[in-house]
C-alpha positions as CSV (number, residue, x, y, z in Angstrom):
1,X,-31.8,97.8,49.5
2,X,-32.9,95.4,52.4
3,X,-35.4,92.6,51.3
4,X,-37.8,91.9,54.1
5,X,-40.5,89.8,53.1
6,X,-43.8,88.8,54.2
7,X,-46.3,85.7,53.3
8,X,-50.2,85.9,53.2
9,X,-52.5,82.8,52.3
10,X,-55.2,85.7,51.1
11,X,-55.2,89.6,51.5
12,X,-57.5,91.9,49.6
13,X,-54.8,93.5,47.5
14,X,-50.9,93.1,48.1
15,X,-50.5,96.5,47.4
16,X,-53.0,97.5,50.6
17,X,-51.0,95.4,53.2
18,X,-48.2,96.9,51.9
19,X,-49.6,100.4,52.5
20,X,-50.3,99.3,56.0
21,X,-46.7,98.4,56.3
22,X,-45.2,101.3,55.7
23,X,-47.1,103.4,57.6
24,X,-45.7,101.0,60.6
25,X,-42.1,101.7,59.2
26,X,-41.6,99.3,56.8
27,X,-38.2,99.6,54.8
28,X,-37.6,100.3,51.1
29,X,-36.9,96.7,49.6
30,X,-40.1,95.3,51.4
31,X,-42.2,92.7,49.6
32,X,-45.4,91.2,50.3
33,X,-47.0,87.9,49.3
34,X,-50.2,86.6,48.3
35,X,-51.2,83.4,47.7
36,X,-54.6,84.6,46.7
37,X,-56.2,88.6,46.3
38,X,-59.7,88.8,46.9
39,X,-59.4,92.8,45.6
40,X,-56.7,92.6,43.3
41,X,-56.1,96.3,41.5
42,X,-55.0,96.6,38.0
43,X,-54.6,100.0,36.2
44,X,-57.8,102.5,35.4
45,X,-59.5,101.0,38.3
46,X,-60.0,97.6,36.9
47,X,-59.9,94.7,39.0
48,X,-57.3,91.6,38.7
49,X,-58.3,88.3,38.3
50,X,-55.9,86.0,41.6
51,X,-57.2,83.3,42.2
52,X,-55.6,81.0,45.1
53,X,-52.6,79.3,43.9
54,X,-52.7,80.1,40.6
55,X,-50.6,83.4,40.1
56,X,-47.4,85.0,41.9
57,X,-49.1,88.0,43.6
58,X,-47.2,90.3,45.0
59,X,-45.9,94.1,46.0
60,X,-42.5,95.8,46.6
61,X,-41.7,98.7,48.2
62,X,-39.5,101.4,46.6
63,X,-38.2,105.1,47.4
64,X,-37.0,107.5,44.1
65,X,-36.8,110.7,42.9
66,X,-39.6,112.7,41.9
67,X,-37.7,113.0,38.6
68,X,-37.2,109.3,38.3
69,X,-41.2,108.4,39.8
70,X,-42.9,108.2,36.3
71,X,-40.3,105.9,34.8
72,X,-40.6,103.4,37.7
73,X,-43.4,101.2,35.7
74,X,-40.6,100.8,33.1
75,X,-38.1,99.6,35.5
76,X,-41.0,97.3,36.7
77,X,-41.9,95.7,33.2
78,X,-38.5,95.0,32.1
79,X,-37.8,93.2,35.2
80,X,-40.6,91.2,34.8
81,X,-40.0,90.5,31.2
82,X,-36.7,89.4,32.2
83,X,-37.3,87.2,35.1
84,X,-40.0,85.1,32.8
85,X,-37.3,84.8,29.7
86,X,-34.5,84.0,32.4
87,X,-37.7,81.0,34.1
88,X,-38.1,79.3,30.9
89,X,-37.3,81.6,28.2
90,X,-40.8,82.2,26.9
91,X,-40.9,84.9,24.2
92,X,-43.3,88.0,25.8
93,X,-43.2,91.5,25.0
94,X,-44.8,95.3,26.7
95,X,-47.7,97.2,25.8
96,X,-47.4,100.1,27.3
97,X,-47.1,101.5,29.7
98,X,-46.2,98.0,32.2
99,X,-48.5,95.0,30.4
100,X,-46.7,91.4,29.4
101,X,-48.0,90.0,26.6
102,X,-47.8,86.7,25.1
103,X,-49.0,86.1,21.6
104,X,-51.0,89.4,22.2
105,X,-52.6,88.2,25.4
106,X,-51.7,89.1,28.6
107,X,-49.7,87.3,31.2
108,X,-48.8,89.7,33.3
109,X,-50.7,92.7,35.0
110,X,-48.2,95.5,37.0
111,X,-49.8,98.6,39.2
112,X,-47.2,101.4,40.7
113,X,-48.9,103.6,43.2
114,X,-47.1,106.5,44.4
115,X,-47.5,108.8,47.5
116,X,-45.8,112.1,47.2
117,X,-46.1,115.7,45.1
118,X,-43.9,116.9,42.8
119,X,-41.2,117.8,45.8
120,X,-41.3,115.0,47.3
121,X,-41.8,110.9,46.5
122,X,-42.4,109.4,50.4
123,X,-43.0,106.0,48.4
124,X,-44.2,103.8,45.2
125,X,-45.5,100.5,45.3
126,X,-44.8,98.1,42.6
127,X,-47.7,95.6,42.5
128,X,-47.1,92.8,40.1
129,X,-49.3,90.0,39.1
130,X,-48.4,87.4,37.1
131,X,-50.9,84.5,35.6
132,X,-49.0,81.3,36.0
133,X,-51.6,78.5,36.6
134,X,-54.6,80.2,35.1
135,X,-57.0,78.3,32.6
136,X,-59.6,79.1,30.6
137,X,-61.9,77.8,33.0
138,X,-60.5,80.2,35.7
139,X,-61.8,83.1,33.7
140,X,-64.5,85.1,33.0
141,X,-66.1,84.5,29.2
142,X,-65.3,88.4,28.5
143,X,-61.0,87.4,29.2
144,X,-60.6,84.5,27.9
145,X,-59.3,85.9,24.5
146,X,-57.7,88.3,26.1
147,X,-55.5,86.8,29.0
148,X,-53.3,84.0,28.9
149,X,-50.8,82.2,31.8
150,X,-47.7,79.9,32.1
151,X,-50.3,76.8,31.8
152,X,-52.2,78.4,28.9
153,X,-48.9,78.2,26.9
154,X,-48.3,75.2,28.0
155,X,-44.6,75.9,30.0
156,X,-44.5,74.8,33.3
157,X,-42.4,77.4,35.8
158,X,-41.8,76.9,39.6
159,X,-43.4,80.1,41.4
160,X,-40.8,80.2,43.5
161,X,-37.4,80.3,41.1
162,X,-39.6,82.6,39.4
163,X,-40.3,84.9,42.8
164,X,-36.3,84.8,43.2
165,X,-35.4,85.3,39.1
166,X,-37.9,88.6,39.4
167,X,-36.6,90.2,43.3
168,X,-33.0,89.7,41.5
169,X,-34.2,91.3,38.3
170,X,-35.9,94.1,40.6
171,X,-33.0,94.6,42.9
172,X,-30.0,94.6,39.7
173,X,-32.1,97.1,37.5
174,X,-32.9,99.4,40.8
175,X,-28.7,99.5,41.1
176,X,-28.0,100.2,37.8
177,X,-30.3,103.3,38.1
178,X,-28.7,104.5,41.3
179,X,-25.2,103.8,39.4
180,X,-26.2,105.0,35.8
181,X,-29.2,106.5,35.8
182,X,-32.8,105.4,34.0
183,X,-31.2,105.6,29.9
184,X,-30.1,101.4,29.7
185,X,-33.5,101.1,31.5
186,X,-35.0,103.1,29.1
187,X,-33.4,102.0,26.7
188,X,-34.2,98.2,27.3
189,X,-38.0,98.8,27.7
190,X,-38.3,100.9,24.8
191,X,-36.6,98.0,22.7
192,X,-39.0,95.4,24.1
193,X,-42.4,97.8,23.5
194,X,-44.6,95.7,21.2
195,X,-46.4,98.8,20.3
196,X,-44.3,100.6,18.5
197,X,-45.1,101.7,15.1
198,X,-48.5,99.8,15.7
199,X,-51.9,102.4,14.6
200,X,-53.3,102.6,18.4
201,X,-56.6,104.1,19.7
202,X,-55.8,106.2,22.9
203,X,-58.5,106.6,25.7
204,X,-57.3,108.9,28.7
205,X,-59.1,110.7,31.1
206,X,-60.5,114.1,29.1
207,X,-60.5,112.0,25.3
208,X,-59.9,109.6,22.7
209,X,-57.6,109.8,19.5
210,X,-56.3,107.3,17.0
211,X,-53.2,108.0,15.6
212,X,-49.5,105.4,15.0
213,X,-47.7,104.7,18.0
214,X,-44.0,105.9,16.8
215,X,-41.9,106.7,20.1
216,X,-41.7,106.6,23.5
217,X,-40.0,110.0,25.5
218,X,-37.2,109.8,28.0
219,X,-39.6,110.2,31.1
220,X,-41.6,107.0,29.7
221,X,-44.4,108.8,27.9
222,X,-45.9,107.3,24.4
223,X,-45.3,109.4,21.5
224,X,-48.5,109.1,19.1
225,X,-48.7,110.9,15.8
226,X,-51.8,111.8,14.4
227,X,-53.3,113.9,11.5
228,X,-53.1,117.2,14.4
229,X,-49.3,116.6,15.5
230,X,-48.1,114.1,17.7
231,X,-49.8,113.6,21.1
232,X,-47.7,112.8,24.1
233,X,-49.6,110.1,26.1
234,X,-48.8,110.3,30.2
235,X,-51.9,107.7,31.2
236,X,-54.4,105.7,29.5
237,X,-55.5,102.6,27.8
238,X,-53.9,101.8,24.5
239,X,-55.9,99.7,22.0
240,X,-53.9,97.9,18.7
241,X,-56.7,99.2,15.9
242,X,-56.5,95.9,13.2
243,X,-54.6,96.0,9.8
């Protein structure tokens, strides 16, 4: 997978420069920069918080399967999770389907976008934001309980090593699914879910359900049993009800 790689001061989102790229020809293995998003995506249609200097902002190009497409944001999230325990081993965990959290906050935000039908994948973008100088300050009054950064815990981490951990992480997970397939993915990102067996409240697009959270399927889905049978979650936000 070639690694080409491209540095912005400020784009709107890292995930729409890459889009422009690849419509010029840009190679699998591309990556874009940021040092600040002004329209930073997350999932849902939410925005993301990247403010100049204070996050590692950034989108890589991929090429799969149409088989292999939905299980991408698990490949994504257990890079991640690796790169930050291999920076300064801080403990962190994922809510699914692609959230880090830290002590139940989040640290890191993580978008795929794919172009393609059920034939064909022509690309996904892995957008990936992670909070590493953030403060309180920094946010609005509605996140601060809810988001949390490198600074907020109080570990210091070089962007950079941190950049190089994660495109490593990225690249050696990506070539052991071309060599073995998505199960020790899977696997992995099932084992670090801190959802499981957790009583969740599901919204998705058509309804909302409360229910435990008790697996999750071998194309990535959440598995959560309710009163009705268990309900087999492909997209939506996933709320930890309290004990």
């Amino acid at each position: 997978m070639e690694r080409r790689v491209y540095r912005y001061e400020t784009v709107g989102s890292t995930n729409t420069e890459l889009t422009e790229l690849i419509r010029q020809g840009a190679a699998e293995g591309t990556v874009v920069l940021a040092r600040q998003q002004t329209a930073g995506r997350g999932r849902m249609g939410r925005s993301f918080q990247s403010p100049a200097g204070l996050g590692l902002y950034g989108s890589v190009l991929l090429r799969s399967s149409p088989e292999d497409a939905p299980r991408i944001p698990a490949l994504a999230a257990t890079a991640v999770r690796r790169a930050i325990r291999r920076s300064c081993g801080l403990s962190c965990g994922i809510k699914w389907p692609n959230d880090i959290l830290v002590k139940g906050r989040k640290m890191v935000g993580i978008l795929t976008e794919l172009n393609g039908s059920a034939e064909k994948v022509n690309y996904i973008i892995m957008g990936i934001g992670v909070n590493t100088g953030i403060t309180a300050e920094d946010l609005p009054k509605d996140l601060q309980s809810i988001v949390t950064s490198f600074a907020r815990e109080g570990v210091r981490v070089s962007r950079l090593a941190l950049l190089e951990t994660l495109l490593k992480e990225i690249e050696g997970l990506y070539q052991t699914v071309c060599r073995d397939g998505f199960a020790p993915v899977l696997a992995e990102w099932r084992a670090l879910s801190c959802m499981l067996g957790q009583d969740v409240t599901v919204t998705s697009i058509d309804k909302t359900f409360s229910g435990k959270a008790v697996d999750i399927d071998e194309n990535g889905n959440l598995l959560v049993a309710t009163p009705e049978g268990v309900e087999v979650v492909m997209a939506g936000d996933i709320h930890v009800r309290p004990a």
